[in-house]
Structure formats: C-alpha cells, structure tokens
N, C-alpha and C positions, 0 to 999 in steps of 0.2 A: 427444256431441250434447246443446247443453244445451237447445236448443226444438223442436218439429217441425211445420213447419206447411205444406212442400211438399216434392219432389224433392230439392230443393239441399242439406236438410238431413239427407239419409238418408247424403250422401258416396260411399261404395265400393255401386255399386248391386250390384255383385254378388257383395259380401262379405252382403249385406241379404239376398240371396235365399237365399245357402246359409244363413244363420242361419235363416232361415224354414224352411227342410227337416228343420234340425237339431231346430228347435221342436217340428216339428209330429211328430217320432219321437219325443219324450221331453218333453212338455208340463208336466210336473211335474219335471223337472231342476234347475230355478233357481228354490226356492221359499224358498232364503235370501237370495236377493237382495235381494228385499221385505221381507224378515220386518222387523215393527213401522216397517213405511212406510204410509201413506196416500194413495190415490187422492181428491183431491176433481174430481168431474165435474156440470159447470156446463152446464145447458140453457137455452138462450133458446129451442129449438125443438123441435118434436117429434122422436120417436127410437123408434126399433125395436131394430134390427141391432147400429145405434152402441153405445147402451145396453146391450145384453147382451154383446157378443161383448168389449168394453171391459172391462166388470165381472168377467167371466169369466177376460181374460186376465190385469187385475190378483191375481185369485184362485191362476189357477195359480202367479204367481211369489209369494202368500205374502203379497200387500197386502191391509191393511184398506181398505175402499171408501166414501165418502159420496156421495151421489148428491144434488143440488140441480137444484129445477125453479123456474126463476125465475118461471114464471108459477100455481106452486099452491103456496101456503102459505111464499111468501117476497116480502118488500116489495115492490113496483115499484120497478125499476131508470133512475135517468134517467141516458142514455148522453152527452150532450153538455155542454161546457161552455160557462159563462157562460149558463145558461137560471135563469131566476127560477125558484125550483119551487113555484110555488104550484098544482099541480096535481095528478092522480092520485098524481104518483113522491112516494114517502117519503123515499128512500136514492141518494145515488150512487154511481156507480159505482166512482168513484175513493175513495170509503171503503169499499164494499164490497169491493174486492179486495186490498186491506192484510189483510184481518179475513180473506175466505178465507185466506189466504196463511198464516197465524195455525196453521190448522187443519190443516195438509195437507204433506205434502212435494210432490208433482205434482199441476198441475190440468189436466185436459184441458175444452175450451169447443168448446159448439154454437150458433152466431150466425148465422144467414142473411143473404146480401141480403134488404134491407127492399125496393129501387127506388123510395126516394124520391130519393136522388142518390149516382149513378153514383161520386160525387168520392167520395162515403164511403164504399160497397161495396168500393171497388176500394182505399180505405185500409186496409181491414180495420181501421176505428176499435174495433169491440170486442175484436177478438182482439188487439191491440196494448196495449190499455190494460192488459189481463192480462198481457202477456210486461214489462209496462214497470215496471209497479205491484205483484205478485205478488210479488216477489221469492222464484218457483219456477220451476222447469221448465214449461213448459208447451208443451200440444200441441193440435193442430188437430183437434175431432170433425163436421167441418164450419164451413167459415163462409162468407164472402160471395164467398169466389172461389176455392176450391178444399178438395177432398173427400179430402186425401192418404191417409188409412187406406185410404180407398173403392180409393183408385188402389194403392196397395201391394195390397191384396188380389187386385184386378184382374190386375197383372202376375204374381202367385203362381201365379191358374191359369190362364196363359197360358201360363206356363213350364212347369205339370204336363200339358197339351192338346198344346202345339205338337208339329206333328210334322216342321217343318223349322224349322232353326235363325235364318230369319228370315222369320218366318209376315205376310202381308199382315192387317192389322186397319183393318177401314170402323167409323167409328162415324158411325152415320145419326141425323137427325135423326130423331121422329115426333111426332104432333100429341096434345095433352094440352088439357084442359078449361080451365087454371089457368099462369097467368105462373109459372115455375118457373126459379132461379136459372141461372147457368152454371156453379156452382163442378165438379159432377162431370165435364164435357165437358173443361172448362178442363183439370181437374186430370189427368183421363184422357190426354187428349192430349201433357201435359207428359211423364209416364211412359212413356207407350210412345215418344216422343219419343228420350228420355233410355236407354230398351232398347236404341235402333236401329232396330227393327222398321219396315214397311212401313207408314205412317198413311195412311189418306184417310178424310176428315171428306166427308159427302154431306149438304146440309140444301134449301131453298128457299132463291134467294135475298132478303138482309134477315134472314139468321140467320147472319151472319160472325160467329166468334170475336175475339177479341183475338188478333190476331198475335203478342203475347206469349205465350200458352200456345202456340197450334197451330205454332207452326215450321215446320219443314223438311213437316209435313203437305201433301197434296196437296189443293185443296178441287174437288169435283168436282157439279157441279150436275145432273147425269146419273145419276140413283140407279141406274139399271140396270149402266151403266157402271161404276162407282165397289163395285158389289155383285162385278163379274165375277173369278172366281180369290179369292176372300177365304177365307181358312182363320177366322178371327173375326169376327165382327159384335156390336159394342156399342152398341143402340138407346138411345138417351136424348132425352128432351123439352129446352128452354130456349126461352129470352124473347130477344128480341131484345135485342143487346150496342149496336148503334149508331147514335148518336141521328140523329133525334130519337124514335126508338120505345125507348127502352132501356125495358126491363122491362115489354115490352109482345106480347103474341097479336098477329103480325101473320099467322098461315095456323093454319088448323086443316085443311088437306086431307088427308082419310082415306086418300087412295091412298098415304101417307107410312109408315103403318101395314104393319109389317114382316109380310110372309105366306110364304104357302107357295109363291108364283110368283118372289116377288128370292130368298130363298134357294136356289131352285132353279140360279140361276146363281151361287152358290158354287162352289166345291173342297169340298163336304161341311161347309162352317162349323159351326163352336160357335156358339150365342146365347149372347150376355149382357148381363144389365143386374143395373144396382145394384138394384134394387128398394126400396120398392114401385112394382108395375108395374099399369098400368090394361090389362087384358087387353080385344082387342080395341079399343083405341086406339093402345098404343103397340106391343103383338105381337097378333096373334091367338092363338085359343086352342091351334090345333096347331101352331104352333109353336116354343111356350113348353112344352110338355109332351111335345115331342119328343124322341128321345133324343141330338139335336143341343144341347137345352138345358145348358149349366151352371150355371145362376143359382143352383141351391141350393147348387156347390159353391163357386162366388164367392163367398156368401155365409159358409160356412161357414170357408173361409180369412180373415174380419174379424176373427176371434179370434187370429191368427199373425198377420198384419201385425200388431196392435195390442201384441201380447206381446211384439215384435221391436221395437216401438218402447218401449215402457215400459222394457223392460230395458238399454236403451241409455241412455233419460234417467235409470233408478237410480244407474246410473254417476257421476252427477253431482252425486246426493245426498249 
C-alpha cells in the first residue's frame, strides 16, 4: 500500500481486519518495523483522537513522530496556484511539501472542506498535492471527503459488537449548530458498503450524499422506519452536498436528535459516533452514556486502525 486515503486502498478488507485483531493482542510486536522511521503529521485542522491515537500508534511500531500545526508557529500556507501572494501566506505549498518530504519517511495530512467550492473539496486539492509532491507515503487524517482511519476504526467495532454475521447499520443524520463537512458520512458509508453489511442512511430531505460514497445504501426519509430492527446506529451531523445549498444548515430540527424513544425501536442497537459529540443535539444525554454506547470503544480502536495502516505503508519505505 503505497497511500491511504479511502477503502480502495486498504485491498483484502478482510485480511485488514484480522491484522487489526492481531494488533490489538500484541500492540508492541512490530516495533522494528519502524525503528529509525519518522512520522511527519500535518494539521490544517483541529484534532483530538486523530492526533493521539496516530501518534500513539506510530509509537508502538517504534517511529519517531513530528507533529506540525499549520496554523500555530508555522508560515501561512497558500493552497492554490497562479495566486499573486502578496498577502497574509508567506510559503507555498508546493514548496512546502518537497521540504516536508525532506524530513519524514510517512506523512499523514488533516485538510477539511473549506465549502468555498464543491469543485475543490471533492478534488481533495490539498491531500493530492501531498501524495503528488511528497515523494512519501502518504495518508488521509481526515480531509475534504472522507475520514478512512475514522471508518476502519468504525468497522473494527462492528465486527467486535455484531452479533449476526450481517448486522443492519442506520446512520441518521442530526442537527448541529455549525455547517460540518461530509467526509465521515461519506467515508462511513463507503465501508460498511464495502463489508456488505445492511446500510440505511436516514437524514431530512436536501441532506443526499453523493451517490458515489452511499451505493447500494437504502436512503429512507422515515427515521422511524429506517431506525426499526437496526442492531447499529451511527449518528452524524453534515451540510448539505447538493447545490445550490452545498455547505450550507438547511434544517436544525431537534426532533432529528437521537433519544431514547427511535432507539427504542431497535433490536437493542450500539450507538456510535465518531466524536466529538454535542450532547443533547446530536444524542441526548442518556443515551450516549447508556450501556448501548460504544463511542469510547470506537474511539479507542483509532489507535489499531491507524497501526494497521502505518505498518502497511512501512512496507514501502
């Protein structure tokens, strides 16, 4: 694997899962793989989970790590070309990432949709210039249209939860304060897609995905409906994908907000979401700290997806 930036590029998805298994029994087993390799990991955007469970995983296989936050104590980045720079940006980016490239054996990049245009979201203009211009490995910490760490970890505890061999999974839309990308929806759906598993996607309509991620998905405008029999429920916020609202709040209705009456018409559902989660918007409080929750072990399986990936791209070093 020499990049990793969605589904396509993981191959044998279920050679990927038992390496995940294997990881997570002997987490320090492959700590020569790394040895005297370097992580450089590049934020254009904020980070929690990414940022740790990343760092972490480079750790257990034995990499040194450098951690770059392109908006504290490094120049301004201008992203496009043919722009005069007589303005805030200092540096570009297309010499900026020769010069990473310098420093690093693997870089992994966190770049959001901006939603100033769709054309260039959906190019993934900054995560490309990296895989184009690096000349490293590189991999997806999030960018403008899919979250694959988020989604491997995702399917990791689906596969430790399910309890038939192909478990129904709703991911419902709910309502958030703030236009929020589609890359986790996107990239969620590609995955469990790509499992087999039972998808149905539930939002308002005017929140359609791209029919390129959602596939074979059911999209069902009936949350009630769409909730009933679901052994999973993956709540997530997004902006509308299709213009002329792209990137834009077109519903905040609270009744969207996951509680304790739609999960009742599960099969006993897991919740989960990638977090961070605005409690009370996008779940309510008891249902998030029910013991139908697994969002803390979603989260804690970021560290195995991301070790399953790095160790795959050492291979290449």
């Amino acid at each position: 694997m020499r990049n990793f930036t969605s589904v396509h590029d993981i191959e044998d998805l279920q050679s990927a899962l038992q390496e995940a298994s294997e990881i997570k029994k002997n987490r320090f087993g492959f700590t020569s793989s790394g040895s005297n390799k370097t992580l450089l990991m590049v934020f254009f955007n904020s980070s929690l989970r990414t940022r740790l469970s990343t760092q972490k995983a480079a750790m257990n296989l034995g990499m040194n790590t450098i951690v770059l936050d392109v908006n504290q104590g490094a120049w301004k980045l201008e992203t496009q070309r043919g722009v005069v720079m007589d303005g805030d940006k200092s540096e570009h980016l297309l010499e900026a990432i020769p010069v990473m490239g310098c420093y690093c054996d693997i870089i992994g990049v966190r770049s959001f949709a901006r939603f100033e245009s769709k054309e260039e979201d959906y190019g993934e203009t900054v995560l490309n210039q990296f895989i184009q211009y690096s000349g490293r490995p590189v991999f997806s910490m999030e960018a403008a249209t899919r979250h694959p760490l988020q989604s491997f970890a995702d399917l990791i505890t689906i596969e430790e939860y399910k309890k038939t061999e192909r478990p129904k999974v709703v991911m419902t839309w709910a309502p958030h304060p703030k236009a929020l990308p589609q890359a986790v929806p996107n990239s969620f759906a590609e995955w469990i897609n790509a499992a087999g598993y039972e998808l149905v996607i539930t939002h308002p309509e005017g929140y359609e995905l791209d029919a390129a991620f959602t596939g074979n998905a059911v999209i069902e405008y009936d949350r009630e409906k769409a909730f009933r029999g679901a052994d999973f429920v993956y709540a997530k916020n997004w902006a509308a994908y299709t213009d002329p609202n792209y990137g834009k709040v077109i519903s905040s209705d609270r009744r969207w907000t996951v509680d304790e009456h739609v999960m009742s018409l599960t099969s006993q559902a897991y919740f989960m979401h990638c977090l961070p989660v605005r409690r009370n918007m996008i779940v309510t409080d008891q249902v998030i700290e029910s013991p139908q929750s697994i969002v803390l072990a979603e989260a804690a399986n970021r560290e195995i997806s991301a070790q399953v990936v790095l160790k795959r791209l050492l291979s290449n070093t």
